[in-house]
Every structure is written in structure tokens, then in C-alpha cells.
C-alpha positions in Angstrom: 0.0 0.0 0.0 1.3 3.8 -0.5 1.8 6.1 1.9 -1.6 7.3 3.2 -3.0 10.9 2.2 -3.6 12.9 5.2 -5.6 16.3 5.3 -7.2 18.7 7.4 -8.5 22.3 7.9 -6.9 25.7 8.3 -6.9 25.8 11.9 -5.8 21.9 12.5 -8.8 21.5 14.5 -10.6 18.3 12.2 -7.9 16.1 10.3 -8.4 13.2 8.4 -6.7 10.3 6.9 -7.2 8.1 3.8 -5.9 5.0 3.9 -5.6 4.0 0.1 -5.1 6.4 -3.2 -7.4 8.6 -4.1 -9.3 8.0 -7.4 -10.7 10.4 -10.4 -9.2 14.0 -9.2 -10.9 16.6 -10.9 -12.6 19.8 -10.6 -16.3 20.4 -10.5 -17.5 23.4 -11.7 -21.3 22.7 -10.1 -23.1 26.0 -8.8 -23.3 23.6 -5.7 -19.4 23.2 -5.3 -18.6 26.8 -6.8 -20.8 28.0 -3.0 -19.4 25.1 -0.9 -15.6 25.8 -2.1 -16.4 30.2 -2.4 -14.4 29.8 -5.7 -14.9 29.1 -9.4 -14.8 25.6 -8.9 -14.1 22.6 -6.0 -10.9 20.1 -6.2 -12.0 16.6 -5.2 -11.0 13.1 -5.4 -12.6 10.0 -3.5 -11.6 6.5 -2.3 -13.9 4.2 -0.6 -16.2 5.3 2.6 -14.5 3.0 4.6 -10.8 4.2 3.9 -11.2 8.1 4.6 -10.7 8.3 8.9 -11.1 11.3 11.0 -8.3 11.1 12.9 -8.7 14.5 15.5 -12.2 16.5 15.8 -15.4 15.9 14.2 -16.4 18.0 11.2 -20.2 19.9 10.5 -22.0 18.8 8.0 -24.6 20.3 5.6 -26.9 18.7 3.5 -26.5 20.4 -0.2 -28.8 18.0 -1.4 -30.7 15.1 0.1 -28.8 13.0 -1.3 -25.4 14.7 -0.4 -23.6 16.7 2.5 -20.6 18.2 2.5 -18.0 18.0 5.6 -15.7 21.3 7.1 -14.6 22.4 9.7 -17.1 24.3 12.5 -14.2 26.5 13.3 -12.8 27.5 10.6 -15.2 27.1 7.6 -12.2 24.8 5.7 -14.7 22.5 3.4 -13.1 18.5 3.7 -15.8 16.2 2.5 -18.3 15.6 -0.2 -20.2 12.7 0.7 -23.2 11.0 -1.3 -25.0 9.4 1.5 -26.4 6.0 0.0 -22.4 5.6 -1.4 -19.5 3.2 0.0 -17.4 6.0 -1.9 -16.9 9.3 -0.5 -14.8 12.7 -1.7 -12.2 14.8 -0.1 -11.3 18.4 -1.3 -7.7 18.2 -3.0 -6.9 21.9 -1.4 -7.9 20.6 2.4 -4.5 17.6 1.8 -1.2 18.3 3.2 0.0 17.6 0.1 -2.6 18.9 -2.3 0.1 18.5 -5.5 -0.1 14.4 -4.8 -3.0 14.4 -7.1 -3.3 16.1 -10.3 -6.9 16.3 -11.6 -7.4 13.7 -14.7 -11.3 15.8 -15.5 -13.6 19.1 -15.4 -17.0 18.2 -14.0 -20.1 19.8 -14.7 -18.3 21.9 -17.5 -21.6 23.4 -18.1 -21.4 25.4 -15.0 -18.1 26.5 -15.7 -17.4 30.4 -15.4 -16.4 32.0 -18.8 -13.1 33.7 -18.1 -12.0 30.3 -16.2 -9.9 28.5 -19.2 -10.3 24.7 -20.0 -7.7 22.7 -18.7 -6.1 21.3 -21.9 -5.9 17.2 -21.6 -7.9 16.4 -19.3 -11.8 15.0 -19.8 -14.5 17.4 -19.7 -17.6 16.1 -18.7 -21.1 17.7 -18.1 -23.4 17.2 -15.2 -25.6 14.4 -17.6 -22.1 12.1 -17.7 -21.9 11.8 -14.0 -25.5 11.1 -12.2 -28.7 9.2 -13.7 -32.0 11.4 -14.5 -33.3 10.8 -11.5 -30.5 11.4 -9.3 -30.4 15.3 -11.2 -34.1 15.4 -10.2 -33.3 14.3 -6.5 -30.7 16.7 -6.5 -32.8 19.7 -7.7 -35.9 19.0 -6.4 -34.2 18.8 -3.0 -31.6 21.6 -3.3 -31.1 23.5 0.4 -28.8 25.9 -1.0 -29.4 29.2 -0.5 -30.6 30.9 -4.3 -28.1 33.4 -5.9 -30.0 36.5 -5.1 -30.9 37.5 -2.0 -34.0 36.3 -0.1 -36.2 38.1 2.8 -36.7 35.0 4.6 -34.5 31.9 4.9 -35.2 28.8 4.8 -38.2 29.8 2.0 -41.5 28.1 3.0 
């Protein structure tokens, strides 16, 4: 086995380990990852449920989606996780590893998101949002979307 990957947040308070090589780094350029990560688009790469350990603290959780939450840290905000909840394969974020270099994405995701003035990466797959989840895990996802709208609201959550 490799060395294991080890990560954690900006102020060292949760920290995790996975215990095998990450698979499929990329970047998703989702509106959903574009809020979670507060940038044009969210580094990940995932290994089975079972292999990523939280080895100090425990991090919040948010449900983007019923059928996903994302993991950071309570503290400091750092987002760690993206995890599909009926999956034995979860995500980390490539920027939250000690050594975020290790993995070198191999794909855009959900191109069709992507902002305009952020350029293509040249040789690497790029793949819309259709390539990566079934119809009816698109509907899931929008028809149970918690994410605040992009505009602002006078209540929140809406009714």
C-alpha cells in the first residue's frame, strides 16, 4: 500500500486520513461546489467510505442536497468532504491535503457550469453534469436543493 494521504483544515482542528489512493481527481465546476468551495470551482478526489478516517475532531455537516452533505470544519469554515449518502465512496477536497500536488486532476466536471473567463484545462476529460448522475439522481438533486438561491432572499429557509 502507499503512503496514506492525510488532510485537514486551516486551523488543525478536524484532520483526516485516507488509507488507500485517491481515485478520479478533478474539478467540479457545479453552482453547488462553486458556493461550498467560495471559488470558481471545488478540487475533489474520493476512495472508498471505509478508507477516509477522521483522525482529531469531528467535522459539521450540511446537506446540499438530500442525497449529499458536504464536511468542514465548525471552526474555521475549511470544506473536507463531499459525501453521497447512500455511497461506500466518499470525496475529499484536493486543497484541504497536506500535500494537495499528490494528485493532479485527470477531469472538469459539470463543464456546463463552468465560469467563462475560467480556461479549459487542456488534456484532461471534460464532462457535463448528464455524464456523472442518472436522471433521477439530477431530479433528486434539484428537487431537493437546500442551497441558499443566488440573489438575496427576505426569509431563509423559504416556506
Amino acid at each position: 500500500m502507499a503512503e496514506p494521504t492525510t488532510g485537514g483544515c486551516q486551523c488543525g482542528a478536524v484532520r483526516y486520513r485516507v488509507e488507500t489512493e485517491l481515485d478520479n481527481p478533478h474539478l467540479c465546476h457545479c453552482r453547488m461546489c462553486q458556493k461550498a468551495a467560495g471559488n470558481y470551482f471545488m478540487p475533489l478526489a474520493g476512495a472508498a467510505r471505509e478508507a477516509v478516517v477522521v483522525t482529531r475532531g469531528e467535522p459539521g455537516w450540511f446537506h446540499s442536497s438530500d442525497i449529499v452533505r458536504r464536511g468542514f470544519c465548525r471552526d474555521c469554515g475549511t470544506p473536507l468532504f463531499f459525501d453521497p449518502v447512500d455511497s461506500a465512496h466518499m470525496l475529499v477536497t484536493l486543497g484541504s491535503l497536506d500535500d494537495p500536488s499528490r494528485y493532479k486532476p485527470v477531469s472538469e466536471d459539470s463543464v456546463e457550469s463552468r465560469v467563462p473567463f475560467v480556461a479549459e484545462w487542456t488534456g484532461v476529460r471534460q464532462k457535463v453534469s448528464e455524464n456523472d448522475f442518472t436522471d433521477e439522481e439530477l431530479k433528486a438533486i434539484q428537487d431537493s436543493n437546500h442551497q441558499h438561491p443566488d440573489h438575496d432572499t427576505d426569509d431563509w429557509p423559504s416556506a
